[in-house]
C-alpha positions as CSV (number, residue, x, y, z in Angstrom):
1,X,108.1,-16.4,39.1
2,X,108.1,-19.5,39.4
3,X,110.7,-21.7,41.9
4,X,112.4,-24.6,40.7
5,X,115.4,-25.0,43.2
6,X,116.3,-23.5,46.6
7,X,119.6,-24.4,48.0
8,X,121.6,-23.2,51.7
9,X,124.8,-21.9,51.2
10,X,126.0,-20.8,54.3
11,X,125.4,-19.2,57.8
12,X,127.8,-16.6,59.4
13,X,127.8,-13.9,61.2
14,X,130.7,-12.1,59.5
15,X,130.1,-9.5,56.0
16,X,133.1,-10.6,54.3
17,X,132.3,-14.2,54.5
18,X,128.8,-13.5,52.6
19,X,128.7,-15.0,49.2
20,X,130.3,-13.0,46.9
21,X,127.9,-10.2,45.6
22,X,127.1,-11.4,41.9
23,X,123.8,-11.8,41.7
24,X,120.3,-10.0,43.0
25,X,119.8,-11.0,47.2
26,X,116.7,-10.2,49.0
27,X,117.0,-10.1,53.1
28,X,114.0,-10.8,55.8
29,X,114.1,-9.3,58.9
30,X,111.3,-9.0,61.9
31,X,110.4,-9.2,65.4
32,X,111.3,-12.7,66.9
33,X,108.3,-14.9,66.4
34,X,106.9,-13.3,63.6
35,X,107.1,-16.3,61.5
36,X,109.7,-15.4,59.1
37,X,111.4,-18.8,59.0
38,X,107.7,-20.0,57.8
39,X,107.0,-17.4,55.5
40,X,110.6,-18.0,53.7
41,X,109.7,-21.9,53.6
42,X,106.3,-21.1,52.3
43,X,107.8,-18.7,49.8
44,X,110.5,-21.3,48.1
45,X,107.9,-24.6,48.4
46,X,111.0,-26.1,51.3
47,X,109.2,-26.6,54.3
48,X,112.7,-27.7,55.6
49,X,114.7,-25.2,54.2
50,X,114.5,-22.3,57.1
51,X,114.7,-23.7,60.9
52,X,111.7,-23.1,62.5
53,X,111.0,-23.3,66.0
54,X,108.5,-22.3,68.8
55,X,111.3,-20.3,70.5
56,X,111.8,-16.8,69.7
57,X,115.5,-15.4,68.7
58,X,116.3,-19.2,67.3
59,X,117.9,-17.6,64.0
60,X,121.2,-16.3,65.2
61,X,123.4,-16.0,62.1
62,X,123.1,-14.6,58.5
63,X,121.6,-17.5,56.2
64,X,121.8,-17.1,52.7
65,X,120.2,-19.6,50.4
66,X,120.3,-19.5,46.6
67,X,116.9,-19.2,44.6
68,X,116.8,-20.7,41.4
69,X,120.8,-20.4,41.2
70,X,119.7,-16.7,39.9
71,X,119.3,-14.8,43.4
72,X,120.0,-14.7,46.9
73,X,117.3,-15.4,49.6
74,X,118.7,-13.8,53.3
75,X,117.2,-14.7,56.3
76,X,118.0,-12.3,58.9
77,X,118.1,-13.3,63.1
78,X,114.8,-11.0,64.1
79,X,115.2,-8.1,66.7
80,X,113.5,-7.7,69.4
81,X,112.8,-10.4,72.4
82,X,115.5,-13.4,72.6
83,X,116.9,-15.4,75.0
84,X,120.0,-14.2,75.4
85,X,122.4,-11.8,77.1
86,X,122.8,-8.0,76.2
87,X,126.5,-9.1,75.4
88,X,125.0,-11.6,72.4
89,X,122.4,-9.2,71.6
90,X,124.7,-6.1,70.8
91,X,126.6,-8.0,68.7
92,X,123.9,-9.6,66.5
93,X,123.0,-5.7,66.0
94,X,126.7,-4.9,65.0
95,X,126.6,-7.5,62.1
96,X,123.2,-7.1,61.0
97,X,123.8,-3.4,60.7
98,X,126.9,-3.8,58.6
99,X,124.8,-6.3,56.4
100,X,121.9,-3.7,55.9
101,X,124.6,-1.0,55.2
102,X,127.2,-2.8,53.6
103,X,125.9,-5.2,50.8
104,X,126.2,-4.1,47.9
105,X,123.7,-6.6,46.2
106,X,120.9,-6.3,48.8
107,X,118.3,-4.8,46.1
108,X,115.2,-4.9,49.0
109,X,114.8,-5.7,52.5
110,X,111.8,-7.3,53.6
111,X,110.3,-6.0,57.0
112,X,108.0,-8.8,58.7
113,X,105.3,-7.1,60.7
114,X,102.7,-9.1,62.8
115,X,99.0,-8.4,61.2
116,X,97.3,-8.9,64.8
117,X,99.2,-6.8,66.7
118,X,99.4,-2.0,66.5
119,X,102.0,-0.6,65.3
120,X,105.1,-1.6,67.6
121,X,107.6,1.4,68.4
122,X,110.7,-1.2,67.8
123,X,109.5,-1.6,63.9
124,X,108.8,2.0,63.4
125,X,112.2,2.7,64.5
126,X,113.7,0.0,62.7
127,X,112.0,1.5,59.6
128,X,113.1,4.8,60.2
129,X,116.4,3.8,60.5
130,X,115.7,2.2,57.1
131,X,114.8,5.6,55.7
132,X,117.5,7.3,57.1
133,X,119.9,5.2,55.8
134,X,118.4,5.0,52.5
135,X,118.0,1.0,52.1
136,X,115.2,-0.1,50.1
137,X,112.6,-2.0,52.3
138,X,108.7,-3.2,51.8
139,X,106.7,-4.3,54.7
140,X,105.2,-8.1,54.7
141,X,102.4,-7.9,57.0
142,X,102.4,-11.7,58.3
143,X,99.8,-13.9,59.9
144,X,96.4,-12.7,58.3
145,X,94.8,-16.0,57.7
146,X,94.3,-15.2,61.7
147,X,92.3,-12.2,61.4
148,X,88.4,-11.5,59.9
149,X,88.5,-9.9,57.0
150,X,86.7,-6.5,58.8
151,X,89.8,-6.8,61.5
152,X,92.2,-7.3,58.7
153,X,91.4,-4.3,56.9
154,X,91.0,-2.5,60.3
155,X,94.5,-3.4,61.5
156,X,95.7,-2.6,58.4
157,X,94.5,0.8,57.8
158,X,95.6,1.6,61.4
159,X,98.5,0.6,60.5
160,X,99.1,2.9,57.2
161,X,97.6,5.4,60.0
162,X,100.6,5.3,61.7
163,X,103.1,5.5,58.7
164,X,102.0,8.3,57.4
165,X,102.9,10.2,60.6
166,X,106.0,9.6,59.7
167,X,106.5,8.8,56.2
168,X,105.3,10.9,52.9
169,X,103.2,7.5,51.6
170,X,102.6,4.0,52.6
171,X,105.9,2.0,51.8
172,X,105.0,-0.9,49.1
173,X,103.2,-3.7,51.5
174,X,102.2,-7.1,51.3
175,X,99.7,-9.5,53.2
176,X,100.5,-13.1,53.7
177,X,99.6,-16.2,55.7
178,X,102.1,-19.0,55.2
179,X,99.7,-21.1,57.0
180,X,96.9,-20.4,55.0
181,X,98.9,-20.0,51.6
182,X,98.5,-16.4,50.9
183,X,100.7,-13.8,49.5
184,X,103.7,-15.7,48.3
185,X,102.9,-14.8,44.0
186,X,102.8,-11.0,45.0
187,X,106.3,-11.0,46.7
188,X,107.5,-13.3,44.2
189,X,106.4,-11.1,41.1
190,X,107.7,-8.1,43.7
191,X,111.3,-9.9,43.7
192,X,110.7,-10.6,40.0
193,X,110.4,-7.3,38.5
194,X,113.5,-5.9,40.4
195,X,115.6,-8.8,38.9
196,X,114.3,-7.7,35.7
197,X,116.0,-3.9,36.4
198,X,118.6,-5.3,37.9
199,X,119.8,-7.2,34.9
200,X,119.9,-5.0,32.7
């Protein structure tokens, strides 16, 4: 696939003020500091078009931007570590949980995971959850222009490791470096395909 226009539509943190559901939308969601906001901007060839910033929690509303004026790119606020109170925190959880649950159009949810760091208990439990729940999710192991190749593929199959105590098989994964240009085509041809099955 190939991206020839990425526009914002709006931010909010309210379901019924979401775009209306008509077309294909694809969320990210991970850990604060992950590097989601780069990874989106590496994805769509904007490197404007998410806020980035060196403060973790910065994303604090429900961004939706239109891709190709075909689908809907999400960007989620991350869980996890933020500067903020308990009070700000719950709520963030309240609407990103009737988002997850709620939209109808969400075809896939993509879970950022750090590649340097072990399995985390808060994204295990996120992706149970997930499972639970029944929404459609892939893992996007981020940050792996950072690693050797040898501790790449070590992290990574410690990783799967620790899946598979809990899941039957490896949910579908994907390794990418926004800094060093890797992975975007594979997600792309991911979102691709399911756009293909959803219209018809």
């Amino acid at each position: 696939m190939k991206i020839t226009s990425a526009e914002f539509v709006i931010s909010n943190t309210k379901l019924d003020l979401c775009p209306k559901p008509d077309k294909a939308e694809y969320a990210f969601i991970g850990r604060s500091n992950v590097g989601k906001s780069s990874l989106i901007n590496y994805i769509v060839n904007n490197k404007n078009l998410a806020k980035t910033s060196g403060r973790p929690g910065k994303t604090q509303l429900i961004n939706h931007f239109i891709i190709n004026e075909e689908w809907y790119l999400v960007d989620l606020p991350g869980y996890g570590y933020a500067q903020t109170s308990k009070k700000n925190r719950a709520k963030w959880e309240q609407f990103i949980s009737d988002y997850i649950l709620q939209r109808e159009n969400l075809l896939n949810l993509f879970v950022l995971i750090d590649s340097r760091l072990p399995a985390q208990k808060i994204d295990l439990d996120f992706m149970e959850w997930l499972g639970e729940k029944g929404v459609p999710f892939s893992i996007v192991f981020t940050k792996i222009d950072k690693l050797s190749s040898t501790q790449k593929h070590k992290n990574l199959m410690a990783y799967k490791k620790e899946m598979l105590k809990y899941w039957e098989e490896m949910p579908i994964n994907f390794s990418t470096s926004s800094s060093g240009k890797t992975g975007k085509e594979a997600i792309l041809n991911y979102i691709e395909s399911i756009n293909i099955a959803y219209q018809k």
